[in-house]
N, C-alpha and C positions, 0 to 999 in steps of 0.2 A: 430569568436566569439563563445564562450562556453558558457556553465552555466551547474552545480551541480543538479541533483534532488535526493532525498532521500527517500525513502519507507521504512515503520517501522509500525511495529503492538508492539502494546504499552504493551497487557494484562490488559482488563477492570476486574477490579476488580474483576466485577459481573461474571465474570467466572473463578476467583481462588476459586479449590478445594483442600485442604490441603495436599490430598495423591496421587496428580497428580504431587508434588515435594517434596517428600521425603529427597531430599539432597539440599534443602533451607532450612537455618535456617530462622524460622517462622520470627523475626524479619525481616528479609530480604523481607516477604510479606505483611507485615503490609502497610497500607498508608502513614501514617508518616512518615516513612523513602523512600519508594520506587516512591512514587510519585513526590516529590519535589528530586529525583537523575535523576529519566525519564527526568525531563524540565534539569537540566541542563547538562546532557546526550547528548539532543537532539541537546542543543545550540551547543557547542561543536564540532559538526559535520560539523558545518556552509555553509549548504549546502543555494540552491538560492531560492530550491522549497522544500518544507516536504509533503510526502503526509502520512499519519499516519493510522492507523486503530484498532479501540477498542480503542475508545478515548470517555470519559464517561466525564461531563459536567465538573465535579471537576479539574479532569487532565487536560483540556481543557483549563478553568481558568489559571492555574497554568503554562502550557506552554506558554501560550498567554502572561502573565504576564511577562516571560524570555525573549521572543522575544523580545518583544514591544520595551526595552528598547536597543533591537540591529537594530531597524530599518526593523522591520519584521509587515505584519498584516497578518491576519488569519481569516478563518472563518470554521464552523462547518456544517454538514447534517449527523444528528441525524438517526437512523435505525427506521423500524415502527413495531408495534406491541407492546411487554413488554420489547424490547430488551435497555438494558441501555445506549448504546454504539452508535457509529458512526465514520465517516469516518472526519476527520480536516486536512485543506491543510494550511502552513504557506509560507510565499512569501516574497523576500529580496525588498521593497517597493524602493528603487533606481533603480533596475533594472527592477524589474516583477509590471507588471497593468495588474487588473483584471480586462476583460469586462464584462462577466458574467459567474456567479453560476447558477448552474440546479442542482435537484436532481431526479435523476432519482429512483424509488422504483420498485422493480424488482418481476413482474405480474408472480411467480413461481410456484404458488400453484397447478397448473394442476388440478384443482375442486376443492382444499381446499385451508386450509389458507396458503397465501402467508409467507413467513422465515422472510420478514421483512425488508431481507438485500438491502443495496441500493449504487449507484456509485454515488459517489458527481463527476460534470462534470462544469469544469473550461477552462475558457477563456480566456487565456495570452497574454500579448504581450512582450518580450521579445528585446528592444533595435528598434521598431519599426516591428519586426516578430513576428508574430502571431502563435500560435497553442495551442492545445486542450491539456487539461490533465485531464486522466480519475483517479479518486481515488477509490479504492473500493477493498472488503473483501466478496470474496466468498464462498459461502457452501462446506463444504467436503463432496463428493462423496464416497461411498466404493467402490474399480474397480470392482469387479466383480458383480455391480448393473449393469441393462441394459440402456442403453442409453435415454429410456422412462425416465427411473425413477433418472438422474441426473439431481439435480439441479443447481449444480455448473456448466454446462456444458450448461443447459436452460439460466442461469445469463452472461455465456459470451456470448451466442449467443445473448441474446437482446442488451446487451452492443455495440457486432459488427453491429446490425442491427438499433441502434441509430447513429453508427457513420455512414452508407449507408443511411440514412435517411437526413442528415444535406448537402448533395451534395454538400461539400465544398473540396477545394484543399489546404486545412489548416491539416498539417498535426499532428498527434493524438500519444499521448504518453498514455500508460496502465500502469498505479502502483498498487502495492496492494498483499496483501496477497489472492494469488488463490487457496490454499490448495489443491494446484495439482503438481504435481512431472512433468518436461518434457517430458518423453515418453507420456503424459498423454491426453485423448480427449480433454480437455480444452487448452494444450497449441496447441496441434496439429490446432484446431479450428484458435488460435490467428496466428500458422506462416501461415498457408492456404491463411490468410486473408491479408498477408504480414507485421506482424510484428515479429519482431528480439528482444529478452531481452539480453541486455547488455553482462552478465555473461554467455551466450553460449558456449562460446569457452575453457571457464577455469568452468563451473558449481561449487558450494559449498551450503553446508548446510547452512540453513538459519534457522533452526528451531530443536531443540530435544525435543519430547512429543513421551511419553514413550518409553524414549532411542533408539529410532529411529532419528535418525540426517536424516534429508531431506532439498531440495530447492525447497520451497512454496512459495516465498517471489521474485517479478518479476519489473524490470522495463524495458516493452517493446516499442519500438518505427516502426516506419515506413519510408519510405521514403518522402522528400529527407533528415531528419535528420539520423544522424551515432553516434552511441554511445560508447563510451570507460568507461570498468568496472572498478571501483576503489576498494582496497582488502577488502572484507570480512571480518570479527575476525572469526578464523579458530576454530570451533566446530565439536565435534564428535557425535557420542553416550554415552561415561561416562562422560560429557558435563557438570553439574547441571546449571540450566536455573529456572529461574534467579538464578541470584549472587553478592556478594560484587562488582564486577564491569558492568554487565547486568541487568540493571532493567526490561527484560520481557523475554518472554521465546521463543523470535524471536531476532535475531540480524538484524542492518540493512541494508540495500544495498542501497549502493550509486553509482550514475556515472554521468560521465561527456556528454553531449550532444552537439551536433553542427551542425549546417546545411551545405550536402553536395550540391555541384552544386550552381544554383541561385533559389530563394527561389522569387516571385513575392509579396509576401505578408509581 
């Protein structure tokens, strides 16, 4: 028994700035057009599980609205603070039931104000098996900050120390946009912890902001699930993101999951 999950950072709005894509034509940034190609972009992919990120109330509407009528529901946890945006997981409602939603808001601030950023944390059952899927969009660290002073790296540790805190033998999938490169403390953190992202074995860019092609963009799992990567759309650095056929400036990553061994739950 398989099932699809998908992870995609959308691009909220509220953070297109005009001279951050030069080689999009402006059209191509507008709402009008870019947001109603995202929802049906996303259908398209028809995965079992969406987990999204930079997902602003409107788009929300809007892909919700696409689904719906493929037999999909959805639900949203909004970021805190001024931030417009949040984290929307959509779920193939024949196969996937939710037991519950949490949002976790991530206590980052180290004496000051917290980022904001937060893990929407969902409870699946899948065909009568159970597990977790974590959705969320972490801070970009600069690497040569000290380890004090990341916060992306502060967000996946409470993320892993939520999942140590729940003593369940329910095992936990991580999606989301981690604005961390694999060499990087953050992922190092997640395989330590004993999670594996899909795309390991064959890595690709997931992301070109400022013609730097990188893989930010993670779907990690744990044991006894085993996952197989499905391909990429193959991006560089002279890449333009978005585009007549990418409406954001992440592409997404999909793969297939399945549980090895026996699974009690």
């Amino acid at each position: 028994m398989t099932f699809t999950i998908a992870t995609y950072n959308v691009l909220a709005t509220g953070y297109v700035q005009r001279e951050r894509y030069p080689h999009t034509p402006l059209e191509l940034l507008r709402d009008a057009r870019r947001k109603p190609a995202l929802a049906e972009y996303i259908a398209a992919l028809e995965a079992d599980i969406y987990c999204l990120q930079e997902v602003e109330r409107d788009a929300f509407a809007l892909v919700r609205a696409r689904l719906e009528v493929l037999g999909y529901g959805g639900t949203l946890a909004m970021n805190g603070g001024q931030r417009p945006d949040g984290c929307a997981a959509f779920f193939r409602t024949d196969r996937v039931k939710l037991f519950e939603e949490r949002r976790l808001e991530y206590d980052d601030g180290d004496g000051g104000r917290p980022s904001g950023y937060v893990a929407q944390l969902l409870l699946f059952a899948i065909e009568g098996r159970t597990l977790h899927v974590a959705n969320t969009h972490l801070m970009w660290d600069a690497p040569y900050a000290p380890a004090e002073a990341r916060r992306g790296l502060r967000q996946v540790q409470a993320l892993l120390a939520e999942r140590d805190r729940r003593q369940e033998r329910i095992p936990w999938i991580i999606c989301g946009d981690l604005n961390a490169t694999p060499d990087s403390d953050v992922i190092g953190a997640l395989r330590s912890a004993g999670f594996t992202f899909t795309h390991a074995a064959a890595p690709a860019p997931t992301c070109n902001a400022n013609r730097l092609a990188k893989l930010i963009d993670y779907v990690l799992y744990e044991p006894p699930l085993l996952g197989e990567p499905c391909p990429v759309t193959p991006i560089d650095d002279t890449t333009p993101l978005p585009s007549a056929t990418e409406p954001s400036d992440h592409v997404p990553v999909l793969a297939r999951l399945r549980w090895g061994g026996l699974d009690p739950h």
